[in-house]
N, C-alpha and C positions, 0 to 999 in steps of 0.2 A: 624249598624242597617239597615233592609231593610223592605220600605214601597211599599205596593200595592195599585193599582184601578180597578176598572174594567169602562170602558166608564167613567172616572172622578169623580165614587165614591168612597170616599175611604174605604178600607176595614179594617185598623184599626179605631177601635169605641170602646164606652165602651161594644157593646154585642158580636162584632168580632172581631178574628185577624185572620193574616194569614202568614205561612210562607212556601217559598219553600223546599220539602223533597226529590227532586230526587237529584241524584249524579251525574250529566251530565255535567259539568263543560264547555264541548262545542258542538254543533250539530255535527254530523255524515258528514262525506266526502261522496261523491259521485262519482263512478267512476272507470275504470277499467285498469288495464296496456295491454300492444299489447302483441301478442306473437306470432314470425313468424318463418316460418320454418328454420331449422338447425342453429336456431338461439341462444345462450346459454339462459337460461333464460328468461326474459320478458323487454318489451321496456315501462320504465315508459309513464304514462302520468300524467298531472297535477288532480288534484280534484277538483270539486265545491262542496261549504258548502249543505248539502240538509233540506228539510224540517225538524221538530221535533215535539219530545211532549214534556213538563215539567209537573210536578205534583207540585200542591198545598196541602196545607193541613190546616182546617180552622176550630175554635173552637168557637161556639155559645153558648151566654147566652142570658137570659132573662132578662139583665142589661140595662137600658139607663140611670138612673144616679143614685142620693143616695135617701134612701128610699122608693124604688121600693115595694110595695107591692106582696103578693104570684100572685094574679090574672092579676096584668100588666107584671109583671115575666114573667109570661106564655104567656100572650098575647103576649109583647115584643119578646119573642123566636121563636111563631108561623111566627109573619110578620118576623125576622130577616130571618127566613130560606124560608120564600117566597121574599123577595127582590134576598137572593142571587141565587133562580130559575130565575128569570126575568134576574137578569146580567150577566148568565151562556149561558139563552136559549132567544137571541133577536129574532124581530119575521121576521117571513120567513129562519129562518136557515141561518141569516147572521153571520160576524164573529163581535167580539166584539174588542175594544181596550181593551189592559194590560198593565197598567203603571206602573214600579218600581223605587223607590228612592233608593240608596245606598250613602256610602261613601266609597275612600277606599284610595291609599295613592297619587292617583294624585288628590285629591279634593270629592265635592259632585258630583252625576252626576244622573240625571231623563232620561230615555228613554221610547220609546212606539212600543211595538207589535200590531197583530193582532191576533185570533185566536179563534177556538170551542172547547167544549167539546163535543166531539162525542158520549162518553160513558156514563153511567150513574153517578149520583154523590150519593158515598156511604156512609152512613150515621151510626156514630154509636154513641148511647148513654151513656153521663157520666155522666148519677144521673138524675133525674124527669125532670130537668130545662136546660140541656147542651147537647150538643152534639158537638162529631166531624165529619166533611165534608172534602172526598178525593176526589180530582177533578183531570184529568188528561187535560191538554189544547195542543190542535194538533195545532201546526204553520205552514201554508204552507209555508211562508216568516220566517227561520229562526233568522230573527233579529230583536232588539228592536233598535230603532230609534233617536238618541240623539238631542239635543236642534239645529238645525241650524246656524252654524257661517262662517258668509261673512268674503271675504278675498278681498282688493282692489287689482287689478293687472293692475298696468301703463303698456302704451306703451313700449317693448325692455327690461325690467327690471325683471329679474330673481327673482322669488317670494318663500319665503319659508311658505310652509302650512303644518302643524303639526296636521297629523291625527290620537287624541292619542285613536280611538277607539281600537274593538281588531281584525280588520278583514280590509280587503278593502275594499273603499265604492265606488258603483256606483251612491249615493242620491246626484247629483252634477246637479245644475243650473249654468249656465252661464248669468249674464245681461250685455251685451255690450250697449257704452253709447260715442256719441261723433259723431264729422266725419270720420268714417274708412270704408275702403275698402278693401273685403275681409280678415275679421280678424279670426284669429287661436289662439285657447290658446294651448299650449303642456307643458305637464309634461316630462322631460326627467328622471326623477326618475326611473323608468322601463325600459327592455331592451328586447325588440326596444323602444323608444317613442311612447307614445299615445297623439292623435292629433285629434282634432276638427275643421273645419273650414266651415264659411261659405259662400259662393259664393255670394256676392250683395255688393254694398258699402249701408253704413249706414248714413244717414243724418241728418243735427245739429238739434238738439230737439229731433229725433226719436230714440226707444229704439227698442232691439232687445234681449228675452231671450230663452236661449238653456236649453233645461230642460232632462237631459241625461233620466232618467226612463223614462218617458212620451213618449220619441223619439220625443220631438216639438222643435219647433224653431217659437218661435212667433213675430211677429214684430209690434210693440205697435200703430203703426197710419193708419194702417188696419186692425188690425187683421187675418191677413195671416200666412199663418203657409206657413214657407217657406222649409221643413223639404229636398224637392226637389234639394234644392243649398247644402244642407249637407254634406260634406263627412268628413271623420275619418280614421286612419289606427292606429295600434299596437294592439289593442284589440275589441274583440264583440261591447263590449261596448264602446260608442263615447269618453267617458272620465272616467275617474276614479281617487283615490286618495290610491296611498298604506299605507299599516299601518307605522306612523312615519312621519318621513319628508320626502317631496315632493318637487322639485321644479318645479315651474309653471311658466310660461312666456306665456306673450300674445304679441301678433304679427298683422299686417296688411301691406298691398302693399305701403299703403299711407294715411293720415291722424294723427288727436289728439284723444286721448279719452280715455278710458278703459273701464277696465269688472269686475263686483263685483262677484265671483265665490264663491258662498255658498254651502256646504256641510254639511250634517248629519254624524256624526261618527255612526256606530254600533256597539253594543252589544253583547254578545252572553248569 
C-alpha cells in the first residue's frame, strides 16, 4: 500500500484518496554521447538523472464520517475540493512538499519531494456527490528524500555505509568532532576516490559541519563558513554515496575525534 501528503496533510481521509497512475517507474536520463570525426560511432558519456512529472489521480466524496446527511455531503465535497486547490496552488507559485509512504521487500520507507502542478487540475464527475481529480506534479529535483541516517566514522577505520536508496546520493553532511587537523573523509567505493577535506585544525569542544548540497562548511564557535579551506577531488560533487555499500574512511594529519556523516537515501 502507498500513502500520500501533500505539505503534511494527508490525503487518504474518509472523502479522499489518492493513487499514483503514471507508468514512469524512473526519471529520464540526461545527456548526450560525443561523436568525432572518422571516428566509428559515438564516444559514450555518462548521464544525469533529470527533472520529471508524475501524475496522481484522486477521488472525492462528500464523506467525513457515518451519518453524513445529503447537505454536509455536499458541503463536505465542496471544501474537500477547495482544501485540495490550496495544497495544489501554495501562494506565490511556490513549490509544495509530497510525501509517500510505501512498503516493499527491504522494509517500510517514507520519503519527501518537492514540486507544482503547472497545469490545470481536471476534474470529472462520478454521480451528484464525487468526483475524480488528475493532477500532473512537475519535479525539478527528481527525488523523494528518505529519513536521515548518521553513520559514526572513527579515526583510520574503514566504514561500511549501506546506501539501500535507488540512485546515488549527494544529501551527505559531514559533522567532525574532536581534536583534528585537517580532516578528509574518502569513500573509495568509486573509481577514482571521492575526497573531502578540509584545511584548519579543529579544537577540543569545537564542531565543524560539511554539508555537500549547501556547499558549507560551518564551524560551530564562530559561525564561519570556512568553505574557502575546502577542497575535494573524484567527482563535482564534494562527496557522495553510491547505490549499495560504500566504504568510507575519515582521516586527519594529527589528532582524536571523528565525524558522524549522515545521508538521505533517494527515491525515484
Amino acid at each position: 500500500m502507498e500513502t500520500w501528503s501533500i505539505d503534511g496533510v494527508p490525503l487518504l481521509t474518509l472523502a479522499t484518496d489518492v493513487q499514483r497512475i503514471d507508468n514512469n517507474l524512473a526519471p529520464p536520463l540526461r545527456g548526450d554521447d560525443r561523436q568525432y570525426a572518422f571516428r566509428p560511432g559515438m564516444e559514450f558519456r555518462p548521464r544525469v538523472v533529470d527533472s520529471r512529472s508524475i501524475t496522481l489521480g484522486l477521488w472525492l466524496i462528500g464523506q467525513d464520517g457515518p451519518g453524513t446527511t445529503v447537505a454536509e455531503y455536499m458541503a463536505n465535497y465542496a471544501g474537500a475540493e477547495r482544501k485540495l486547490r490550496r495544497l495544489l496552488r501554495p501562494d506565490a507559485g511556490g513549490q509544495f512538499a509530497i510525501t509517500r509512504t510505501w512498503t516493499d521487500d527491504l522494509g517500510t520507507h517514507t520519503a519527501t519531494g518537492h514540486g507544482i502542478a503547472p497545469g490545470g487540475m481536471e476534474r470529472q464527475r462520478a454521480g451528484k456527490h464525487a468526483g475524480r481529480v488528475t493532477v500532473d506534479i512537475g519535479m525539478a529535483d527528481p527525488f523523494f528524500y528518505g529519513t536521515p541516517v548518521p553513520v559514526t566514522l572513527p579515526v583510520g577505520v574503514p566504514t561500511t555505509v549501506d546506501n539501500q536508496g535507488d540512485d546515488a546520493t549527494t544529501a551527505v553532511s559531514i559533522a567532525f568532532a574532536g581534536v583534528l587537523s585537517n580532516p578528509k573523509v574518502t569513500n573509495t567505493t568509486p573509481d577514482p576516490d571521492v575526497w573531502v577535506k578540509v584545511g584548519t585544525a579543529l579544537a577540543a569542544g569545537d564542531h565543524l559541519t560539511v554539508d555537500v548540497l549547501a556547499t558549507s562548511a560551518v564551524r560551530s564557535s564562530d559561525g564561519a563558513n570556512l568553505i574557502g579551506a575546502v577542497t575535494h577531488s573524484g567527482a563535482r560533487a564534494w562527496l557522495g554515496l553510491r547505490r549499495g555499500t560504500n566504504t568510507v574512511t575519515l582521516s586527519a594529519d594529527s589528532g582524536a575525534g571523528n565525524a558522524v556523516l549522515t545521508y538521505q537515501p533517494v527515491y525515484y
